[in-house]
C-alpha positions in Angstrom: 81.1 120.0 73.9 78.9 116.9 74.2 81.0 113.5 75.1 79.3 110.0 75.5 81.8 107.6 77.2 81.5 104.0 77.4 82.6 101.2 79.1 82.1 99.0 82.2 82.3 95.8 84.2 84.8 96.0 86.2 86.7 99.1 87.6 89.6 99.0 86.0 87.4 100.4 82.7 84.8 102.6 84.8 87.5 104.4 86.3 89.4 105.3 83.7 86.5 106.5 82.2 85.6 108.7 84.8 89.1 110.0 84.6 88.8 111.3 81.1 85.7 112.8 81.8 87.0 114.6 85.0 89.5 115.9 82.6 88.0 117.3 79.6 85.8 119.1 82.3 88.6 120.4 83.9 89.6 122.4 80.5 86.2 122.8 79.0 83.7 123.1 82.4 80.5 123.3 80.4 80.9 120.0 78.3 78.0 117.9 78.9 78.8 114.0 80.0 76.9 111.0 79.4 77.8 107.8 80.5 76.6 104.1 78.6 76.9 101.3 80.8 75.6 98.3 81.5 72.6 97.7 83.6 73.0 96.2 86.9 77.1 96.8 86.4 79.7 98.6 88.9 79.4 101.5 86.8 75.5 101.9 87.7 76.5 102.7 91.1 79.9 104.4 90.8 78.9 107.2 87.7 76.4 108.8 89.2 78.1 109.0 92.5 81.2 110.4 90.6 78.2 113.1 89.5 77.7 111.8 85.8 74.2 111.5 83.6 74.1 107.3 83.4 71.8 105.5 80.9 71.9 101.5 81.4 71.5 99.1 78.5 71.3 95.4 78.6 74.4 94.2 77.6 76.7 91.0 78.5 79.3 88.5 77.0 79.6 84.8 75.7 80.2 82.2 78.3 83.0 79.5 76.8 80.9 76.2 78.5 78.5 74.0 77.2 76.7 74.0 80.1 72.8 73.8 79.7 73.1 77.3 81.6 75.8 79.1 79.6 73.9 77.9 76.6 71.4 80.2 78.0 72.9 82.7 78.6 74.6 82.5 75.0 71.1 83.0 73.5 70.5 85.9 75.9 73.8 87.4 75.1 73.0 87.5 71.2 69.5 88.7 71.7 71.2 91.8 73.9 73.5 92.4 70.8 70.6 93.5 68.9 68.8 95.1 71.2 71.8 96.8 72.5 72.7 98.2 69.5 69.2 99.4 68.7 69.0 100.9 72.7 72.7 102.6 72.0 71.5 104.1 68.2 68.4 106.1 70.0 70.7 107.1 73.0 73.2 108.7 71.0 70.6 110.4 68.1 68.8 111.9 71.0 71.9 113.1 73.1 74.0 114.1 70.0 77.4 113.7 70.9 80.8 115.3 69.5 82.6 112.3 70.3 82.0 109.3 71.4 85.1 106.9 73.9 85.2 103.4 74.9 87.3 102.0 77.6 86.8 98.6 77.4 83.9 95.9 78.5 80.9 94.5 76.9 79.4 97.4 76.8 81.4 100.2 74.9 81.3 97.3 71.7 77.2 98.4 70.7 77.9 101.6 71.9 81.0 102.9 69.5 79.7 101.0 66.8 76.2 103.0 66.6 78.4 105.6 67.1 80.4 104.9 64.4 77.6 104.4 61.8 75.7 108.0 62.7 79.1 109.8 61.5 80.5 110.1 65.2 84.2 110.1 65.6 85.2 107.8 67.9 88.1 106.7 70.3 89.0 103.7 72.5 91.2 103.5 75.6 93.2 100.6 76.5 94.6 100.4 80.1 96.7 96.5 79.5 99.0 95.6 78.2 97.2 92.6 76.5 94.0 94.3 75.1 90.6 93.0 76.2 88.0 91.4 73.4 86.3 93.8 72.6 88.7 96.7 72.3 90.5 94.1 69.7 87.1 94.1 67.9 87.0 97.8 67.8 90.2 98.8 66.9 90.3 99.4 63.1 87.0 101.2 63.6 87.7 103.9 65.5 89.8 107.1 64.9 92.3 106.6 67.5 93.4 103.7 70.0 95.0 105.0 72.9 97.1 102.8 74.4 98.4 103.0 78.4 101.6 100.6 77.4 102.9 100.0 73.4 103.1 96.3 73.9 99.0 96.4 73.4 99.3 97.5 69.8 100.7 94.1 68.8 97.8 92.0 69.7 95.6 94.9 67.6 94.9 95.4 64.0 97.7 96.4 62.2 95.4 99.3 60.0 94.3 101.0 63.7 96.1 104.2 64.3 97.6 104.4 67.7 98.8 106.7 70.1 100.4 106.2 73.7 98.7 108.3 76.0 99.6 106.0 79.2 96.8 105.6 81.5 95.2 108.5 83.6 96.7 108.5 86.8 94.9 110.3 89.9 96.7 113.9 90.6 97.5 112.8 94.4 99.4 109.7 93.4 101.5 111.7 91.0 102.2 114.6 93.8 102.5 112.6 96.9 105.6 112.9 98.6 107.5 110.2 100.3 109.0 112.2 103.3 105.7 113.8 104.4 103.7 110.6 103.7 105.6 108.8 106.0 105.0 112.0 109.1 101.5 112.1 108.4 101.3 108.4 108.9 104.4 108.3 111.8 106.7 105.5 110.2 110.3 105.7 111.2 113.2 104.5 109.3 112.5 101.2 109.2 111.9 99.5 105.6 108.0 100.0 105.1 106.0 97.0 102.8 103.1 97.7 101.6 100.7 95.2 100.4 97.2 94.6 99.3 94.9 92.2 97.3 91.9 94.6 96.2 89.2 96.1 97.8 87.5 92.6 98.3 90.8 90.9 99.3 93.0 88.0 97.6 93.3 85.0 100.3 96.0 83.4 98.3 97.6 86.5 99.0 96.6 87.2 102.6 97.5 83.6 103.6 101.2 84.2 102.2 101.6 88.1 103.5 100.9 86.6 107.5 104.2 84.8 107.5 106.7 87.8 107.6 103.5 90.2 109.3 103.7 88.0 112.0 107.4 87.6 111.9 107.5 91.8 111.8 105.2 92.1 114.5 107.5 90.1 117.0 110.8 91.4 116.0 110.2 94.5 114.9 112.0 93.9 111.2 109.8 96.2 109.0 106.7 98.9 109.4 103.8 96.9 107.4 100.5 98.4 106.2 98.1 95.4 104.6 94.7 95.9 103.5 93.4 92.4 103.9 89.6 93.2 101.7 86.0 92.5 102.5 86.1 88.8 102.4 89.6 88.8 104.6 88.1 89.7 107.8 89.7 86.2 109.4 93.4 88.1 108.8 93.8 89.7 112.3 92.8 85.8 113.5 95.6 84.4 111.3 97.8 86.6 112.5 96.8 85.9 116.6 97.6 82.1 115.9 101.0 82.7 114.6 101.5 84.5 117.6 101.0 88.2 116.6 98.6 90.5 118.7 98.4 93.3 115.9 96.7 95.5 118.8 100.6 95.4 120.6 102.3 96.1 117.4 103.1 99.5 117.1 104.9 98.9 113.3 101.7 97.1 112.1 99.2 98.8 110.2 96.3 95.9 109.5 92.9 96.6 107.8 90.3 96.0 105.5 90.7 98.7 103.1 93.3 101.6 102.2 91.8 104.6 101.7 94.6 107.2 101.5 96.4 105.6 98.6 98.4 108.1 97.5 99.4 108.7 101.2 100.3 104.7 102.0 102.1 104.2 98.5 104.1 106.7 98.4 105.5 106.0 101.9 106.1 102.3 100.8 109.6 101.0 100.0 108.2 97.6 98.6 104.7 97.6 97.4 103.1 93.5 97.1 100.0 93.7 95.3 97.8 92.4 92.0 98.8 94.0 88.6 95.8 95.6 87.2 96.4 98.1 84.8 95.5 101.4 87.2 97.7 99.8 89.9 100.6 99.3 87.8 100.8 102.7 86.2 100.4 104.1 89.9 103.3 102.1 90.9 105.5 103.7 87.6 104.6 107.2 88.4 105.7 106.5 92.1 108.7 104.8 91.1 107.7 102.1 93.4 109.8 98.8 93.5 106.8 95.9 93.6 106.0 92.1 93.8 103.0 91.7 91.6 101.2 88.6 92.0 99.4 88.7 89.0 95.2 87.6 89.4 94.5 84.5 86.9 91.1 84.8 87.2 90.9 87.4 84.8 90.2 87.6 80.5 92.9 86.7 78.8 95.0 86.4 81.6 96.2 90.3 81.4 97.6 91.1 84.8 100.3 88.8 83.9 100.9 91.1 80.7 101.0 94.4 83.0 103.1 92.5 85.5 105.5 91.7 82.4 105.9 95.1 81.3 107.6 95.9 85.0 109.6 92.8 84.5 110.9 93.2 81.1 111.7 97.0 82.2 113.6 95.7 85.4 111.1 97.7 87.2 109.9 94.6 89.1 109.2 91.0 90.0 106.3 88.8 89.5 105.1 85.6 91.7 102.5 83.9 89.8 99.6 83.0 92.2 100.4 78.9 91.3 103.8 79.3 92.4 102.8 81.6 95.8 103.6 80.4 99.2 104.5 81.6 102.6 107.9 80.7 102.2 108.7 82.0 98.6 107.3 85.1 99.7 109.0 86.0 102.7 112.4 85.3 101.0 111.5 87.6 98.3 110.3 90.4 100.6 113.6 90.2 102.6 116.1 89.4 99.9 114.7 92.6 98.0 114.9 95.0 101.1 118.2 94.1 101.8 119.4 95.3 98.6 119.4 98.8 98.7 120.8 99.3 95.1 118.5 96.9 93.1 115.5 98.8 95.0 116.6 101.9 93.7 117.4 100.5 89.9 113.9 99.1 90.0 112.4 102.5 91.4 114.3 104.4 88.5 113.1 102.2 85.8 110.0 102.3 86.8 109.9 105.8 86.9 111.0 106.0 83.2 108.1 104.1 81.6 105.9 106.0 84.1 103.6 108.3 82.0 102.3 111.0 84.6 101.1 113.4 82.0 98.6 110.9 80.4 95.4 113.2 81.8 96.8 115.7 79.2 98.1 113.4 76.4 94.6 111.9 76.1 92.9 115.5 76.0 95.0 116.5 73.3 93.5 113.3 71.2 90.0 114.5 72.1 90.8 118.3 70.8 92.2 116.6 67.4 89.5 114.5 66.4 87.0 117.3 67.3 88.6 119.6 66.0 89.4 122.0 68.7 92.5 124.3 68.0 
């Protein structure tokens, strides 16, 4: 099987992307994978390091000011549209696909629509709950639109034909066990918080965590890990002038980046963090009570959608960014840890609108439209 996937920008649509592929070559090992991005995009670096053919077209989106430089780039943006389109035609004749997937981003629009027009079948995948532009655009196009939470199809076209598949969730998430997690990482029995802002770091976010860190790191309270980011390098500082030596703490785990994951999360009792779509469906298939402080610098404000869908499942809370401080932070870390019971009715609701077998539901789509039995 041939399979062109598409989409890019951020990671929250590369790595779903990458998912599926690892997935359909899991089953069928000899199916050839091509990946459309855009050029100079995340996904230029991260395909081919995940071991992928990439082929980068220029590709990017309207700017909403009037400013004489987003005028620019307006023109540029409908001059790529053509060109993009005529770049993703020859790339797709000359590769000749069996199916052709969009996860989201600028790019996957030209891409699936050549596609569409050469006789392609064709499929999109959308990880929020409030679907981005151009998967909207797609929609009553393609075969199938797979959607990672139901509350998408409503802001879709009604004549698309859908199918909740959840979103593809990394194997050691969904097998990593609480009890051994916390050994390998030698927590006690203390209530353990975990919190982070993204691999660049959310100062809103680190400002507000220091409070009760510091207040930990004195008296012992709870076992914190934080991943303070690339731009949150000042943290350990912040901490010092509140009066916290983080080298002295034994119950403090402070760095820049988390990179066992599946280890850290799963040995969390409370998890404080953003609420892009990967992160949230992590957080169901853990059963993880959360905080999500939604990002607002994001289109069409969708982290506050996936944050939402915890909510309205009493799976969560949400503290929008405008309303973060210190204070209202700390209150709602310890009024939520000293309520064993509501911890575990958010862990178990969570756990019911988890979707851990999504890998396989979204294979299963791939067989039907190309017709393997």
């Amino acid at each position: 099987m041939k399979i062109i996937l598409a989409g890019g920008g951020t990671a929250g649509h590369i790595n779903p992307a990458l998912a599926i592929a690892g997935t359909v070559k899991e089953h069928i090992p000899d199916t050839e994978v091509l990946y459309i991005g855009a050029k100079g995009g995340m996904e230029e670096t991260l395909v081919p390091k995940a071991g992928y053919r990439f082929i980068g077209i220029e590709v990017s989106g309207f700017r909403r000011s009037l400013s004489p430089a987003s005028v620019a780039h307006n023109m540029a943006t409908v001059r790529r549209a053509v060109t993009s389109g005529i770049e993703s035609k020859k790339i797709i004749k000359d590769f000749q696909p069996d199916i052709c997937i969009g996860t989201g981003g600028y790019v996957s629009g030209p891409v699936l629509q050549s596609a569409n027009r050469l006789g392609i079948p064709t499929l999109i995948h959308e990880q929020n709950a409030f679907p981005g532009v151009t998967n909207k655009m797609l929609a009553r196009h393609v075969r199938k639109v797979m959607l990672a939470n139901p509350d998408a199809q409503k802001h879709m076209s009604a004549s698309a034909d859908f199918v909740v598949t959840g979103n593809p969730v990394r194997k050691e998430i969904i097998t990593a066990d609480k009890t051994t997690s916390r050994k390998i990482l030698g927590l006690d029995e203390r209530p353990v918080v975990l919190s982070f802002g993204g691999s660049l770091g959310a100062e809103k976010i680190n400002r507000s965590v220091a409070d009760y860190i510091a207040r930990s790191g004195k008296d012992g309270r709870y076992q914190i890990i934080h991943a303070y980011g690339k731009f949150g390098k000042w943290f350990p500082d912040l901490l010092k002038e509140k009066g916290c030596d983080i080298t002295k703490c034994d119950n403090l785990d402070i760095r820049e980046f988390i990179d066992n994951m599946p280890i850290c999360l799963s040995a969390s009792d409370l998890v404080i963090c953003r609420a892009g779509a990967m992160t949230v469906s992590e957080l169901q298939v853990q059963g993880k009570p959360a905080i999500l402080i939604p990002s607002p610098n994001v289109a069409e404000n969708h982290q506050f959608h996936n944050a939402m869908s915890l909510v309205n499942a009493n799976a969560g809370c949400v503290i929008e960014e405008k309303d973060l401080t210190p204070e209202k932070l700390t209150q709602t870390v310890d009024e939520m840890l000293k309520d064993p019971k509501k911890l575990q009715e958010y862990s178990h609701n969570a756990r019911k609108i988890a979707i851990a077998d999504a890998n396989e539901r979204i294979f299963s789509v791939i067989k039907e439209c190309v017709g393997i039995i």
